[in-house]
N, C-alpha and C positions, 0 to 999 in steps of 0.2 A: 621768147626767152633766149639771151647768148648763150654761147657756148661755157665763157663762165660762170655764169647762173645755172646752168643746168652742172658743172660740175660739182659748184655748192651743194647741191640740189643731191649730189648721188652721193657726194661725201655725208651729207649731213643724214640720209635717210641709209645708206647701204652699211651692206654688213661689217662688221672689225674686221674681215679680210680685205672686201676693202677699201678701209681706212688706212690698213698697214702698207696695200700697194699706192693709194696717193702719197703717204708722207713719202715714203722710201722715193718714189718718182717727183714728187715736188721737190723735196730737198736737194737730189741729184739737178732738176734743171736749174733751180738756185745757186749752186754752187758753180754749173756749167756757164751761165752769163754772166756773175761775177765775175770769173776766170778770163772773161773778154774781156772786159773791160779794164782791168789788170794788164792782159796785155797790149791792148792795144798804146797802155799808160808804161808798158816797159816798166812796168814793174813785177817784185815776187809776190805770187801767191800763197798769202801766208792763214788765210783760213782754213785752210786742210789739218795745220797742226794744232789749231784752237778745238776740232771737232772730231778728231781721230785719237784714237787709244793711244798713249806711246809705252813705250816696256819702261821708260827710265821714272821708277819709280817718285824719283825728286822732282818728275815735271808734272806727274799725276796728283800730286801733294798740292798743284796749283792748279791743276785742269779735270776735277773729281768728276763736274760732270761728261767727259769724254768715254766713260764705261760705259754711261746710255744713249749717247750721242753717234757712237762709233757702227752702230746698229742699222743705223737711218742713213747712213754716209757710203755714195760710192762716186767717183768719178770716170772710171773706164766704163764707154756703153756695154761694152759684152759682160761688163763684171754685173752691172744692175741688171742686165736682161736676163742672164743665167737664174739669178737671185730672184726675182720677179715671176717668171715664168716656174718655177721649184715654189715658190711661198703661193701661187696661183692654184698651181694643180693639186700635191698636197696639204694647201691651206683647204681648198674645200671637202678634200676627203677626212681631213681631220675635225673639218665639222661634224659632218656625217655623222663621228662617234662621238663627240665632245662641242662644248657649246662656246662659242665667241667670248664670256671673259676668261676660259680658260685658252683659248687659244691666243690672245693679248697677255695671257699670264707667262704660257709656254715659249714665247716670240723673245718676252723679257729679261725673263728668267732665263732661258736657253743661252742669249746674249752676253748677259752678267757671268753667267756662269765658263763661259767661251771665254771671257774677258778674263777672268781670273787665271784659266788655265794659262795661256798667252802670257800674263804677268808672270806666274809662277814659274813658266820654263824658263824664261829671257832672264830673272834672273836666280834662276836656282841651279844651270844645267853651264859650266864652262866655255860647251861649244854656244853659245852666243853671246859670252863676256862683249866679246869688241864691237857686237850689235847694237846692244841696247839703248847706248844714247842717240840714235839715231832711226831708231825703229819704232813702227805706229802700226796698229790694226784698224782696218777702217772695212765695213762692210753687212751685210745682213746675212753672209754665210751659216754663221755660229745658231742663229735662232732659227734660220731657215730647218737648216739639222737636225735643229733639236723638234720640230713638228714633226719631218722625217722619221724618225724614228719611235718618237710615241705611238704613232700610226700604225709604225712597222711591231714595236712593240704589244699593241693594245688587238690588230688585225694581222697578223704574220704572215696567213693567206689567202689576204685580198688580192686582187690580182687586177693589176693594171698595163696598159699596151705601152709598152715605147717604142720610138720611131726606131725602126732599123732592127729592132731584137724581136719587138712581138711580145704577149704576154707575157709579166714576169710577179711571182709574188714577191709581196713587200717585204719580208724577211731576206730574202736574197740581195734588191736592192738595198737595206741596211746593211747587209754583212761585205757588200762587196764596195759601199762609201766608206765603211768606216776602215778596211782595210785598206783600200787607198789613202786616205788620212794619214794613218800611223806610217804607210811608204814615204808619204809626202813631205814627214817631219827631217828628212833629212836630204828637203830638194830649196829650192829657191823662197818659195814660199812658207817656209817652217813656221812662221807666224799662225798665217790663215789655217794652217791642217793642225794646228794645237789647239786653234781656237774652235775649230768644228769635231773634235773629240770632246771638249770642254762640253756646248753644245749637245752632242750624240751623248753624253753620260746623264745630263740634265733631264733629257726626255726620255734618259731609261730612268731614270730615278720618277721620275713624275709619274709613268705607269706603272711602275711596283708599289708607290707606294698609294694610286689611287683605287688599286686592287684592294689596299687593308682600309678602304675610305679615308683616307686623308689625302685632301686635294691641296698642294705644293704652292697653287696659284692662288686659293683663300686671300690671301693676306695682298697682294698686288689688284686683286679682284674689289678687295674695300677698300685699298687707296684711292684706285681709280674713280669709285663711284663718291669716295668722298670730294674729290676733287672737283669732280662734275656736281655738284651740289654747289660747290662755290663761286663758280663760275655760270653757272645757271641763272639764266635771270628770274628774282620774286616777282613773283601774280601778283598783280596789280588789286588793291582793295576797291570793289567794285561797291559806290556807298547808292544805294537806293532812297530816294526821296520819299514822303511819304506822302508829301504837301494835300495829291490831287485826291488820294482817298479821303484823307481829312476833309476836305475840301468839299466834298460829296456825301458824306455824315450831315455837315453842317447843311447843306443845300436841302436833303432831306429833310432834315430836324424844320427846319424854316418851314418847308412846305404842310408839314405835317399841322404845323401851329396854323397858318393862315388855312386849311382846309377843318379844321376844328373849330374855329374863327368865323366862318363861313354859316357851318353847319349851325352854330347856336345864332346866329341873324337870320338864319333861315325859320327857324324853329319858332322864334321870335316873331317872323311875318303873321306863321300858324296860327299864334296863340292871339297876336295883337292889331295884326295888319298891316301894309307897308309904312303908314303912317305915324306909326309908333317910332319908328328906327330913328338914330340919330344921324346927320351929315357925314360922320366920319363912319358910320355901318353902311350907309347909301354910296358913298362912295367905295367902299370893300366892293359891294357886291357889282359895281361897275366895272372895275378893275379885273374882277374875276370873269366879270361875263364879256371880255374881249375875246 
């Protein structure tokens, strides 16, 4: 088996975690040899703004799907490996307490909802009037966050090891991302740190409100499966012959007549003698005694 066959092979069988770390990594090296070939053609790279979020509301009016696209899209490696390595580690603890379509729901939703926040600042807030036409959100930050915190929500102290600090529970590390977030809104980056408070409020909402049983992801949960119905290939009508049975009814029924057949020429020798029998009974009983 190659190596891309056994990739199939782990996409097609492995968990929605992942699934969400192939796309997020296919899409990035797609985008990454693209980009060669662009340059080497000396020309600009313009599919980054086809698939990234922009704030200017009149360009979203043309590129709507960039809210879900902007999710799956990064180009700097430290930006996808951050994101990767975060969706890796508490992707799987977030299975632990909740199940794969709700963590596809949480990834989406978290995203969508990042994305709106990001809309809503860029243009509702002055300090980024002279941004906006020129500003895109692009990345898996916002949905990464939003598991982050469900987790941190739903286990507060769980308790996990990071490099250089040592055990820390999960409530700690939510309250000290999402404080850097709200710092961040007024650094270089204000896009991304709006978009992962958007994000961090999504996956607090998603555990308050699956505490009163109402799961936020329902509804993204039967999209998906409808979707996979359509795309699903129909089972093949498997038609069964019936011929040979048939076939074998009759082959019976035949033998059953020429041994009844048989029996009354026999019966007939008893009573009369071989002598008595006709050509075409003498012949029967020839036939039979091969």
């Amino acid at each position: 088996m190659s190596i891309l066959d056994e990739i199939k092979e782990s996409f097609k069988k492995g968990s929605a975690l992942t699934r969400l770390i192939y796309i997020n990594i296919g899409v990035f090296l797609v985008i990454r040899i693209i980009n060669v070939f662009f340059f080497l053609l000396n020309q600009d790279f313009s599919l980054i703004s086809w698939l990234a979020l922009p704030a200017d509301i009149s360009q979203l009016v043309y590129k709507p799907w960039t809210l879900i696209t902007y999710m799956f899209l990064h180009f700097d490696f430290l930006h996808i490996l951050f994101n990767i390595l975060w969706l890796y580690w508490l992707g799987k603890l977030f299975l632990f307490y909740f199940n794969e379509k709700q963590l596809i729901g949480v990834y989406l939703l978290g995203g969508i909802v990042g994305g709106i926040f990001f809309l809503a600042a860029y243009n509702l807030f002055p300090a980024f009037a002279n941004q906006v036409p020129f500003s895109q959100l692009l990345g898996a930050s916002a949905s990464v966050i939003a598991i982050v915190i469900a987790v941190a929500m739903w286990a507060p102290n769980h308790t996990i090891n990071l490099l250089f600090i040592g055990p820390i529970k999960m409530k700690y590390i939510a309250l000290v991302a999402v404080a850097m977030y709200v710092i961040g809104i007024a650094s270089s980056n204000a896009g991304g740190n709006l978009a992962h408070i958007g994000g961090a409020a999504f996956g607090l909402l998603f555990v308050l409100q699956y505490r009163k049983n109402n799961d936020l992801t329902k509804g993204v949960s039967s999209l998906l499966d409808k979707g996979a119905k359509l795309f699903k290939p129909k089972q093949k009508i498997k038609i069964t012959y019936k011929g040979k049975a048939n076939d074998d009814i009759e082959y019976n029924r035949q033998q059953n007549l020429k041994q009844e057949e048989v029996n009354r020429v026999l019966e007939k020798i008893s009573k009369s003698g071989y002598d008595s029998l006709t050509k075409e009974e003498k012949e029967l009983l020839f036939k039979m005694g091969k």
